[in-house]
C-alpha positions in Angstrom: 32.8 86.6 -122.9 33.3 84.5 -126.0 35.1 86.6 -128.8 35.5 86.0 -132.5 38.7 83.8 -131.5 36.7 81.2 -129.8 33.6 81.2 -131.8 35.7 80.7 -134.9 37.3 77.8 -133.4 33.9 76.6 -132.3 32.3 76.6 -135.3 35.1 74.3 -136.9 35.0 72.2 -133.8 31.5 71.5 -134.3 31.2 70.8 -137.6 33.8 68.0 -136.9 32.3 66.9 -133.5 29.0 66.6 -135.8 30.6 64.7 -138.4 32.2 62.2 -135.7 28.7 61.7 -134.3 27.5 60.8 -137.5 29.9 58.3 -138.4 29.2 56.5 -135.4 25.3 56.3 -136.7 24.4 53.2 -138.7 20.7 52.2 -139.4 21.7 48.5 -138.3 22.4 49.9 -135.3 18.9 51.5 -134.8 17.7 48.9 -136.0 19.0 46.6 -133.3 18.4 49.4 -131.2 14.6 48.3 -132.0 15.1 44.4 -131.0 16.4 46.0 -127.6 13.5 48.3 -126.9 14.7 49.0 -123.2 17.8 50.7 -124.2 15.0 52.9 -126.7 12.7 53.7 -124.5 14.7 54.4 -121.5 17.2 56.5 -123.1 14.3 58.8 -124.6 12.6 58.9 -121.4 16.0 59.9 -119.9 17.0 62.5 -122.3 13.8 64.0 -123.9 12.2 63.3 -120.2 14.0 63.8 -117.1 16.9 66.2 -118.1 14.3 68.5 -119.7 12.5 68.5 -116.7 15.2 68.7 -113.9 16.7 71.8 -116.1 13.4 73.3 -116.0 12.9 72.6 -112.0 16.3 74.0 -111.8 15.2 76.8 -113.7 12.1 78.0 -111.6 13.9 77.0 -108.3 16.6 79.0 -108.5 17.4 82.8 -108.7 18.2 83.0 -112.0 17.8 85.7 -114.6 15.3 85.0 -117.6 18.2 84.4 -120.0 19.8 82.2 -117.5 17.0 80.0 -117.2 16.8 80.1 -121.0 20.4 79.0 -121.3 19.9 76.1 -118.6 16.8 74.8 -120.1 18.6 74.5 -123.8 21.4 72.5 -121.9 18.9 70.5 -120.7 16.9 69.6 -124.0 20.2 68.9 -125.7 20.7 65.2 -126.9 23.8 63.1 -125.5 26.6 62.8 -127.7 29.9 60.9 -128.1 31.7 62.1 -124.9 29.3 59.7 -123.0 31.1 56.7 -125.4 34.2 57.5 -124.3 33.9 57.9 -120.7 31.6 54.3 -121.2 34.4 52.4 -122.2 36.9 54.0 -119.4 34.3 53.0 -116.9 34.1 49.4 -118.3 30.4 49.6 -118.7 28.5 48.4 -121.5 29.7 50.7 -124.8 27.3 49.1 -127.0 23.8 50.1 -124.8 25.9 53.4 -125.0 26.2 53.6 -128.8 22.6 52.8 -129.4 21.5 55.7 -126.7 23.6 58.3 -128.6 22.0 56.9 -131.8 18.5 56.9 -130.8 19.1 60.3 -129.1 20.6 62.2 -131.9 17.9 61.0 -134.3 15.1 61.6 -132.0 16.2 65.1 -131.2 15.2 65.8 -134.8 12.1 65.5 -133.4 11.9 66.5 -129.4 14.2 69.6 -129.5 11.8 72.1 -131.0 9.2 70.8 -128.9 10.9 70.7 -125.6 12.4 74.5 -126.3 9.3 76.1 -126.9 7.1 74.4 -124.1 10.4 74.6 -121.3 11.1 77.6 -122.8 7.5 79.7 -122.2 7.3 78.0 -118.9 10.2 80.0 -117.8 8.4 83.2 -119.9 11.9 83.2 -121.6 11.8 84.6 -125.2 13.4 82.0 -127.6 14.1 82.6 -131.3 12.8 79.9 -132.7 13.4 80.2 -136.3 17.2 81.4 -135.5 17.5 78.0 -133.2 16.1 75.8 -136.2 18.3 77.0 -138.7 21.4 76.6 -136.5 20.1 72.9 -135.7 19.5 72.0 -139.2 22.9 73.5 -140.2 24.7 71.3 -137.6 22.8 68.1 -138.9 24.3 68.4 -142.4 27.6 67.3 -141.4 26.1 64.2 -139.2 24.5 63.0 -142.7 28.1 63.7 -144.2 29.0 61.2 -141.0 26.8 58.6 -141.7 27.2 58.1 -145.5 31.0 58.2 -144.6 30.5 55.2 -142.3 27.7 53.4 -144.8 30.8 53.8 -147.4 33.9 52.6 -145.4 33.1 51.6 -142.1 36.9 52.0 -141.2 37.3 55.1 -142.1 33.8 56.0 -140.2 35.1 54.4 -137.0 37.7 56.5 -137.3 36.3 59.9 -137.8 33.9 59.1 -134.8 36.6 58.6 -132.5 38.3 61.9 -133.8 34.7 63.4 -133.2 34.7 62.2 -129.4 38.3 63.3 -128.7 37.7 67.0 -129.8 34.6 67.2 -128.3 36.7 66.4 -124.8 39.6 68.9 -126.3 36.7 71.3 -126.6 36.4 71.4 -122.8 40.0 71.8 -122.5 39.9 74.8 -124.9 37.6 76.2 -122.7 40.0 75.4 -119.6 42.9 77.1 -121.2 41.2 80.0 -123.0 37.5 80.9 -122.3 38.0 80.3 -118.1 41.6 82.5 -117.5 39.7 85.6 -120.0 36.7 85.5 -118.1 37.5 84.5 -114.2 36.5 88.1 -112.8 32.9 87.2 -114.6 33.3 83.9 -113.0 34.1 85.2 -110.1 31.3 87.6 -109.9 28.8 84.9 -111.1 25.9 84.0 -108.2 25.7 80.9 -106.5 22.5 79.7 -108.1 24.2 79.7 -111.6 26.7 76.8 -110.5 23.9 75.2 -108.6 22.0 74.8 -111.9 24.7 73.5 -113.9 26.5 70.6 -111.8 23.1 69.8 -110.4 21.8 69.4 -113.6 24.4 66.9 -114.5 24.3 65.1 -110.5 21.1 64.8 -111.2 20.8 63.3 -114.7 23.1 60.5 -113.3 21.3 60.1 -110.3 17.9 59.4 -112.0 19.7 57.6 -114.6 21.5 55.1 -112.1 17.9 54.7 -110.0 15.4 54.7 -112.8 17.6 51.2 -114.7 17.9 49.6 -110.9 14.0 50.2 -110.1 13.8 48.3 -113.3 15.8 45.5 -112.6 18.6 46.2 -115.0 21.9 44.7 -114.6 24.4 46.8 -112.9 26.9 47.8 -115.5 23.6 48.3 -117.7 22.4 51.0 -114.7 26.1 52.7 -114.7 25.6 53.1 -118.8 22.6 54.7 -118.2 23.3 57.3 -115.9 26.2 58.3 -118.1 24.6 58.8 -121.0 21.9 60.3 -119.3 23.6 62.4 -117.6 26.4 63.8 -120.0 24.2 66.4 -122.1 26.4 67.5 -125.7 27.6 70.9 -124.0 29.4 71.8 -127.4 26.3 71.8 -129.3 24.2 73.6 -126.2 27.2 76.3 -126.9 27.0 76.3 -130.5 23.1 77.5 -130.6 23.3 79.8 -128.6 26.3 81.6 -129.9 24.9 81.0 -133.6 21.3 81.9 -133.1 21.3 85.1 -130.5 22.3 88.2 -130.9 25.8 89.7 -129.1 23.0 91.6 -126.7 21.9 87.7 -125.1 24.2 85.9 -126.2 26.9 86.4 -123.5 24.3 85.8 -120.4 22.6 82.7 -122.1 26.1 80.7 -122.5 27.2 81.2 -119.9 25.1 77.9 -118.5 26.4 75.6 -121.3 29.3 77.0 -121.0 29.6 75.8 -117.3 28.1 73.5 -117.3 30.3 71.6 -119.8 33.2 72.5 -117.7 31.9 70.5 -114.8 30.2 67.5 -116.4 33.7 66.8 -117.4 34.8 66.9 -113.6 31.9 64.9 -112.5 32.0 62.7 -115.0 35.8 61.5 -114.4 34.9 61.0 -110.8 31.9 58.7 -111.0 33.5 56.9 -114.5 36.2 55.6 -111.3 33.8 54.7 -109.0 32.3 53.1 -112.0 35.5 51.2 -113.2 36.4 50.2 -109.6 32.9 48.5 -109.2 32.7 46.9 -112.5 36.6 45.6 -111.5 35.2 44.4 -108.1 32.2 42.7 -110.1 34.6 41.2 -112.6 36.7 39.3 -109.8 33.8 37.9 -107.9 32.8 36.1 -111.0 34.0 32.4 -111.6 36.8 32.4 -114.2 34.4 30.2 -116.8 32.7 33.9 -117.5 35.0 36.0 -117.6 
């Protein structure tokens, strides 16, 4: 399913997406991140919280195979990462809130990955590697240190390797378009009903309890639309990259499969609801009096 071609190409992608996602770190920024504790708290309940547990309700729902739910459940324990800035700022929501989720995300995952993948993981009696996973994890945060000290040292030259980071992590999904999808459509083709049920409803519903958890709370709408997309929009490159660098070729192919997917599709749903997004922050924009604009 994914030969030496693409997982070459993925590894370099990777190390750049990483780097990009480290230059868009700052400790000011989780600092202020601290002075704002909503944005905290809610983005590590929404990550670490409710995607973990809707992938593992998907997971023992549906008729999956073991390695399936496996490959589902790491989707789902996977921080958020850049893409979610970008498709942020094309929905004319609020870009900062989504800055300081990625950052408190990525630094917390340090943290709630391991956990989340072993309990998820023997819930669904699915047999993880955990050492392998680790030491790919720990591999991919060198180059998000690299980020950061880039961006401590010229914040130009950070802000522009972050941006770099966020476009090849969407030119990732188009690899996959152009490549991965043709090589592999009678697999695709063949692939049961409940395996495309767990990957877009993972992402549906990581923006639907995104979107309804900020408005139970009273947050401001464009706040609530920020949310759900970073909430929602898991970082599928990464999901992709552990399991191709810590299973063997025997799992490896049936485990992907689910990131693979569902990285595919979150970019579909994601373009759709960043217009109904844009057109409702537009419609918000001109009822307001021309003094705040």
């Amino acid at each position: 399913m994914v030969g030496a071609f693409e997982q070459a190409v993925l590894a370099l992608m990777m190390v750049v997406i990483m780097f990009g996602m480290g230059a868009s770190l700052t400790w000011s920024d989780f600092q202020l991140s601290l002075r704002r504790p909503y944005a905290l708290i809610l983005g590590l309940i929404g990550q670490y919280g409710v995607m973990p547990l809707i992938g593992f309700a998907l997971a023992s729902l549906l008729p999956l195979t073991p390695d399936q739910k496996l490959g589902l459940i790491i989707m789902a324990c996977m921080p958020g990462g850049t893409t979610s800035n970008l498709f942020t700022y094309f929905a004319k929501a609020n870009l900062a809130l989504s800055v300081i989720m990625t950052v408190n995300s990525t630094l917390f995952g340090i943290i709630f990955i391991p956990i989340l993948l072993v309990v998820y993981s023997s819930g669904v009696q699915a047999d993880l590697p955990f050492g392998d996973v680790m030491r790919t994890l720990f591999v991919l945060l060198v180059p998000v240190l690299l980020g950061m000290a880039v961006r401590r040292w010229d914040a130009n030259k950070g802000a522009i390797i972050e941006m770099a980071g966020s476009i090849l992590a969407v030119l990732f999904i188009l690899l996959l378009l152009v490549t991965w999808v043709p090589g592999n459509w009678r697999l695709l083709a063949a692939t049961p009903w409940s395996v495309y049920a767990g990957v877009i409803g993972l992402g549906l519903l990581g923006f639907l309890a995104g979107h309804t958890l900020s408005r139970a709370l009273g947050l401001h709408p464009r706040n609530a639309r920020t949310i759900a997309l970073e909430i929602g929009i898991q970082n599928g490159p990464l999901a992709i990259a552990v399991v191709l660098f810590s299973f063997g070729a025997a799992r490896e192919q049936a485990i992907v499969v689910m990131p693979a997917l569902y990285s595919l599709f979150i970019v579909i749903n994601a373009t759709l609801l960043t217009l109904v997004y844009r057109r409702a922050n537009e419609a918000a924009e001109q009822k307001m009096p021309d003094s705040l604009l």
